[in-house]
C-alpha positions as CSV (number, residue, x, y, z in Angstrom):
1,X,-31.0,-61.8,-22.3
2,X,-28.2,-63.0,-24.8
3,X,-24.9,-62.9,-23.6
4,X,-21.4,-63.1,-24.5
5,X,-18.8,-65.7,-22.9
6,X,-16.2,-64.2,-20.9
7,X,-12.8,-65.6,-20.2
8,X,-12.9,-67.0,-17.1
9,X,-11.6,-69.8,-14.8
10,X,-15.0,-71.7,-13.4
11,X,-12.2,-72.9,-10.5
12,X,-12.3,-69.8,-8.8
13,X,-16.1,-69.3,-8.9
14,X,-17.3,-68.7,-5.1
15,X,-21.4,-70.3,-5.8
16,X,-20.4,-72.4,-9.4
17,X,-21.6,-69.6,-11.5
18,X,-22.9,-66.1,-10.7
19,X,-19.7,-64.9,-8.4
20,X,-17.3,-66.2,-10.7
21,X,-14.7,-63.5,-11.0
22,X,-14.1,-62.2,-14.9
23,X,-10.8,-59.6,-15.2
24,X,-10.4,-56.8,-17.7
25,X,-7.8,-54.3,-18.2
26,X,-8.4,-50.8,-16.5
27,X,-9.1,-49.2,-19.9
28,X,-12.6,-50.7,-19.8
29,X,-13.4,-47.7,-17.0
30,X,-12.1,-45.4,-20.0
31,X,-15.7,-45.0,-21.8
32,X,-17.4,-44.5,-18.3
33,X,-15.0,-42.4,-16.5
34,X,-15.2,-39.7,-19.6
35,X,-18.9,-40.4,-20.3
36,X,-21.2,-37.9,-19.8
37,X,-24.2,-40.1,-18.9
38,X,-22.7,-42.2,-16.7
39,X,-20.5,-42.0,-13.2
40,X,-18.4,-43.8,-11.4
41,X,-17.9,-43.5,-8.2
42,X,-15.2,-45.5,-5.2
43,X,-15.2,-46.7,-1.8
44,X,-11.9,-47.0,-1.7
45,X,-8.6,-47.5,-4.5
46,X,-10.0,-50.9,-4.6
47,X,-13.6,-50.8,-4.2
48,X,-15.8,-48.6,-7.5
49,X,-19.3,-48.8,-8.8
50,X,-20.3,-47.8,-12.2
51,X,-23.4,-46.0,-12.6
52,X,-25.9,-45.8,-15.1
53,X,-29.4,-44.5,-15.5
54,X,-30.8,-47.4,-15.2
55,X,-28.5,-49.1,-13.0
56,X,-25.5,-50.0,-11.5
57,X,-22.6,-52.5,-11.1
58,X,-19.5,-52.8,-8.6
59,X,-16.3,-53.8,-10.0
60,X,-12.5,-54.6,-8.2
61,X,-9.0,-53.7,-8.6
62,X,-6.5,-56.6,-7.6
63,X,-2.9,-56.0,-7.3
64,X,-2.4,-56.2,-10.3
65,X,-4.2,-53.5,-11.2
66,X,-7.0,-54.7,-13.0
67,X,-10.4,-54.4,-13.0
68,X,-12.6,-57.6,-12.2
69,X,-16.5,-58.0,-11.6
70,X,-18.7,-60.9,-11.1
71,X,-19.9,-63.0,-14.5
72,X,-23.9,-62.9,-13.0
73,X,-23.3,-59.3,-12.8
74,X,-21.8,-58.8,-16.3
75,X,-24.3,-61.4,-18.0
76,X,-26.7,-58.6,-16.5
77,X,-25.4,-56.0,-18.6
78,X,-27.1,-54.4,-22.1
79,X,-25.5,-56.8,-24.6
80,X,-23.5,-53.6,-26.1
81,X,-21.6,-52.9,-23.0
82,X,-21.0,-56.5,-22.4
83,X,-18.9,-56.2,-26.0
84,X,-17.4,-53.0,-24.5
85,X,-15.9,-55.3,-21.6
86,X,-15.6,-58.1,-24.1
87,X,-12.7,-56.1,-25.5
88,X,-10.9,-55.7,-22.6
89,X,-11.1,-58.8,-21.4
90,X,-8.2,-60.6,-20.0
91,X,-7.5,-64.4,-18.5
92,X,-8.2,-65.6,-15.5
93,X,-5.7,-64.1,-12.7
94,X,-6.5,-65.9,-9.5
95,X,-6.1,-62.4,-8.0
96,X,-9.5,-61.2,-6.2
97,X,-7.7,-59.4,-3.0
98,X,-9.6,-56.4,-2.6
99,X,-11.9,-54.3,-0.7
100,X,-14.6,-54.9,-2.7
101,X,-13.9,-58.7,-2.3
102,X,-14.5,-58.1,1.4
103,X,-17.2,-56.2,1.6
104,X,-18.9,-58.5,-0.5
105,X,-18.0,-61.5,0.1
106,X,-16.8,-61.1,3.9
107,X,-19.5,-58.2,4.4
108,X,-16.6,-56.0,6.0
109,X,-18.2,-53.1,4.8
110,X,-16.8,-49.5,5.9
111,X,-18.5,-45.9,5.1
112,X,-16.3,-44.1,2.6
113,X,-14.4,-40.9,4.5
114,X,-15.9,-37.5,3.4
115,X,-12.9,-37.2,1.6
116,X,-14.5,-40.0,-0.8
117,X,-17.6,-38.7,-0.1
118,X,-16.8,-35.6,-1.5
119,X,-15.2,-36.2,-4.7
120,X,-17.8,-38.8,-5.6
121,X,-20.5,-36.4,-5.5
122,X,-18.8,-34.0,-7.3
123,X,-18.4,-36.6,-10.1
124,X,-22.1,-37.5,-9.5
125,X,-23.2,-34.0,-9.7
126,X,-20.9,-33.5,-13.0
127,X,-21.9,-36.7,-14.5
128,X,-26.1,-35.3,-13.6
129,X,-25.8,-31.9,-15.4
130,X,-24.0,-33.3,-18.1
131,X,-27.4,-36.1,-18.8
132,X,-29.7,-33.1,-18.4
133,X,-27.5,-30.0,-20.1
134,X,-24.8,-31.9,-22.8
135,X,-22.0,-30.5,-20.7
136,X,-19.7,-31.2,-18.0
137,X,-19.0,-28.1,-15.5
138,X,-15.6,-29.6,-14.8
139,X,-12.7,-31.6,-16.2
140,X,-13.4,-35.3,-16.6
141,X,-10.2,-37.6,-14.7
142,X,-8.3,-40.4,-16.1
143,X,-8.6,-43.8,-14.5
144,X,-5.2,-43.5,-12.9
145,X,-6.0,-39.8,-11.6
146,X,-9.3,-40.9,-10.3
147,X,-7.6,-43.6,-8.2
148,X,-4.6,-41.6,-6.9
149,X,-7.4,-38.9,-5.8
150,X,-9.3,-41.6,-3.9
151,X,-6.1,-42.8,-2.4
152,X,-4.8,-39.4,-1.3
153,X,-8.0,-38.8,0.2
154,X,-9.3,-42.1,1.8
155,X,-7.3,-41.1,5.2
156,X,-6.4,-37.6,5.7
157,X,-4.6,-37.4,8.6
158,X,-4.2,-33.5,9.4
159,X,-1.0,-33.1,12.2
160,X,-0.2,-29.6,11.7
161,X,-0.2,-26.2,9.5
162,X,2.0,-28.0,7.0
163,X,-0.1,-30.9,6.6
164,X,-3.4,-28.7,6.4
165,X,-1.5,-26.6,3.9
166,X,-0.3,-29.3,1.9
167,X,-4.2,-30.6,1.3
168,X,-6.1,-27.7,1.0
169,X,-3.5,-27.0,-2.4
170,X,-4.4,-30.0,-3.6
171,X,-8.0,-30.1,-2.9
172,X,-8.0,-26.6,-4.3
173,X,-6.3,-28.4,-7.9
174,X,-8.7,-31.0,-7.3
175,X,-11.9,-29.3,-7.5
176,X,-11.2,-25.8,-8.4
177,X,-8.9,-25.6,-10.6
178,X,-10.4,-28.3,-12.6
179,X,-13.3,-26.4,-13.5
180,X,-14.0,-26.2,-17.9
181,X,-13.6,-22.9,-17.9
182,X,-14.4,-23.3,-21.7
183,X,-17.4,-25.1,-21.8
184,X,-19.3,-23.5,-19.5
185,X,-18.5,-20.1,-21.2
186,X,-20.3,-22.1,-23.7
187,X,-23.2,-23.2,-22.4
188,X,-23.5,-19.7,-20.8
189,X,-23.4,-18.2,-24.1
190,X,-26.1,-20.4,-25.2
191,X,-28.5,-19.0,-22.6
192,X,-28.3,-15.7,-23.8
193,X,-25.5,-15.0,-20.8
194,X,-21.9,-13.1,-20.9
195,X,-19.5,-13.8,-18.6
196,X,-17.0,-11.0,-18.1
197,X,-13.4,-12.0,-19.9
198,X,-11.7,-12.4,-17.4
199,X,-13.8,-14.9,-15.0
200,X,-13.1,-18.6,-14.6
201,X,-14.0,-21.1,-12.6
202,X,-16.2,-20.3,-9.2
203,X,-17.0,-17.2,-11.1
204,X,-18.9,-19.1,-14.0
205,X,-20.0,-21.9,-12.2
206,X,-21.6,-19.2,-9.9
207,X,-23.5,-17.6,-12.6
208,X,-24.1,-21.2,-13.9
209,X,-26.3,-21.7,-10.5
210,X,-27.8,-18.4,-10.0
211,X,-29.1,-17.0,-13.1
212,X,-29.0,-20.3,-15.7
213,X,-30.0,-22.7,-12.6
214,X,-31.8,-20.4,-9.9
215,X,-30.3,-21.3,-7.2
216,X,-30.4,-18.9,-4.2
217,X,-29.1,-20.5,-1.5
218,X,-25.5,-19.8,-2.7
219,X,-24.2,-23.3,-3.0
220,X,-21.2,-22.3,-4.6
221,X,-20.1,-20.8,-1.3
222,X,-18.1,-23.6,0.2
223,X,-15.6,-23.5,-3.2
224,X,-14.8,-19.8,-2.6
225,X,-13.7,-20.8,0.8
226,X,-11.6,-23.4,-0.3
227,X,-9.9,-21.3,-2.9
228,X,-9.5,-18.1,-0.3
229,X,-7.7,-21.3,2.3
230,X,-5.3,-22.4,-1.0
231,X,-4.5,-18.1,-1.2
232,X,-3.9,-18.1,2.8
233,X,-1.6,-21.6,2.1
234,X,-0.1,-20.4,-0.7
235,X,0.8,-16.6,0.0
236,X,1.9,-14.8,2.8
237,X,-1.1,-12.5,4.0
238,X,-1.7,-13.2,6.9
239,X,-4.1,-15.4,8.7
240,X,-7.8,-12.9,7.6
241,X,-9.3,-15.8,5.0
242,X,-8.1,-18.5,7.5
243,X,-10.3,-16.3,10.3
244,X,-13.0,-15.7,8.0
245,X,-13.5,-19.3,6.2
246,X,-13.5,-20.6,10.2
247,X,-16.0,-18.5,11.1
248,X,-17.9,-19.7,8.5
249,X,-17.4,-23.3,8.8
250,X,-18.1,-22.6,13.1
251,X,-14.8,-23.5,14.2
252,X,-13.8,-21.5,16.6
253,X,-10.2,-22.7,17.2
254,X,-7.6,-21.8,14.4
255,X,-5.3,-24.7,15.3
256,X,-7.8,-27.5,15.0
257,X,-6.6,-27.6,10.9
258,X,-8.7,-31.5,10.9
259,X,-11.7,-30.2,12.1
260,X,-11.4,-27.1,9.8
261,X,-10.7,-29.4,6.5
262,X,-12.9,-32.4,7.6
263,X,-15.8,-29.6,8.1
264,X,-14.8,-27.8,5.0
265,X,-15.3,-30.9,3.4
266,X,-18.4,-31.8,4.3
267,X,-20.2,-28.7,3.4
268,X,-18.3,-29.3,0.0
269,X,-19.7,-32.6,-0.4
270,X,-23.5,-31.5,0.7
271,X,-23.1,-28.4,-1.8
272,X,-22.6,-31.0,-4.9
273,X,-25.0,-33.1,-3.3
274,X,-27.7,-30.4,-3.0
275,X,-26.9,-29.4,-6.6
276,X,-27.8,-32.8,-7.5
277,X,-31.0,-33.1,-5.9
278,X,-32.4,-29.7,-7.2
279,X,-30.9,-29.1,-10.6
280,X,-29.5,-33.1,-11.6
């Protein structure tokens, strides 16, 4: 395959060719991150793969904050994506300092926290009914906003009500109230469905599933729960969602706020996950 020449500094190659490092500007993640065929997903703020139907390729942030991938990998590329990253293409930086660096190079690899988990498989179940339907079912993110989520989210510690409180409203903002309200009223539409005027959100993405998709195993479940926590945060009345979102989860003690969220979490993550597999 014909490929373009990169800027690039053959001094800091690792092997004298393939794991050369070649540096772009973060607006080269623009055309993926708002793509509706392709996903991109992170291990950590420094650590991201881009995925494409047909394949995939990991990519670093230094401290600089730009993006940098191998040359064997990028000489791997379609040649019209290697002139996307042509264009952002900057000069050598010396800069490889990253978690992707290590796990890659120095094999320290770590799991991603569910936190990670869980927004990359919401933007892998997005990305996957966007291929198959022409539509996202929620808002894409910006590269920045992307990053900040995976950094807010790569250690959540949860010490007490306030800290519990404090990331179920953002989770909540996150996921739920990032929902296209107007495009899937849209694609409803187009499936011979009306939505009542005044739904949004959960409410359209659960007629989305059950009567456009078929799903009856209620997957749409875990978000109610998260937006009746984000009412119990946010409003004073009383502790009943708290109660009843616990039971459901199966924790029994109401002051165990990590093992609430990290369970909550989890079943959020599966839910996009299971979407995937059945409907992506």
């Amino acid at each position: 395959m014909a490929s373009i020449t990169f800027n690039h500094d053959p001094k800091e190659s690792l092997d004298g060719h393939f794991l050369t490092p070649v540096y772009f500007d973060n607006e080269v993640l623009v055309k993926h991150l708002y793509s509706k065929t392709i996903a991109v997903s992170f291990a950590s703020e420094t650590y991201g793969t881009i995925n494409w139907s047909d394949g995939c390729m990991s990519f670093g942030i230094n401290s600089k904050g730009a993006i940098f991938a191998w040359l064997g990998d990028l000489e791997q590329l379609t040649v019209a994506e290697q002139h996307h990253w042509k264009e952002h293409n900057l000069l050598a930086q010396n800069d490889t300092k990253s978690e992707f660096f290590d796990a890659q190079i120095n094999a320290q690899f770590s799991e991603p926290t569910v936190g990670i988990q869980a927004i990359n498989a919401l933007e892998d179940w997005n990305a996957a009914f966007a291929l198959k339907h022409g539509t996202e079912l929620y808002k894409p993110k910006a590269f920045t906003d992307r990053i900040e989520v995976v950094r807010r989210y790569r250690r959540v510690i949860i010490n007490s009500e306030d800290d519990f409180i404090r990331f179920v409203s953002e989770l909540n903002e996150i996921i739920n109230e990032n929902v296209d309200n107007a495009k899937i009223r849209k694609f409803l539409t187009s499936n011979n469905l009306t939505p009542d005027a005044g739904s949004k959100g959960n409410k359209l993405l659960e007629m989305t599933y059950r009567d456009v998709l078929g799903d009856t195993k209620n997957l749409i479940a875990p978000f109610f729960w998260l937006y009746d926590l984000r009412l119990w945060a946010d409003h004073d009345m009383g502790d009943g969602k708290l109660v009843d979102v616990a039971a459901q989860l199966g924790i029994a003690d109401l002051k165990d706020f990590e093992a609430i969220f990290t369970k909550l979490l989890e079943r959020l993550r599966d839910a996009f996950t299971e979407l995937k597999a059945a409907y992506g």
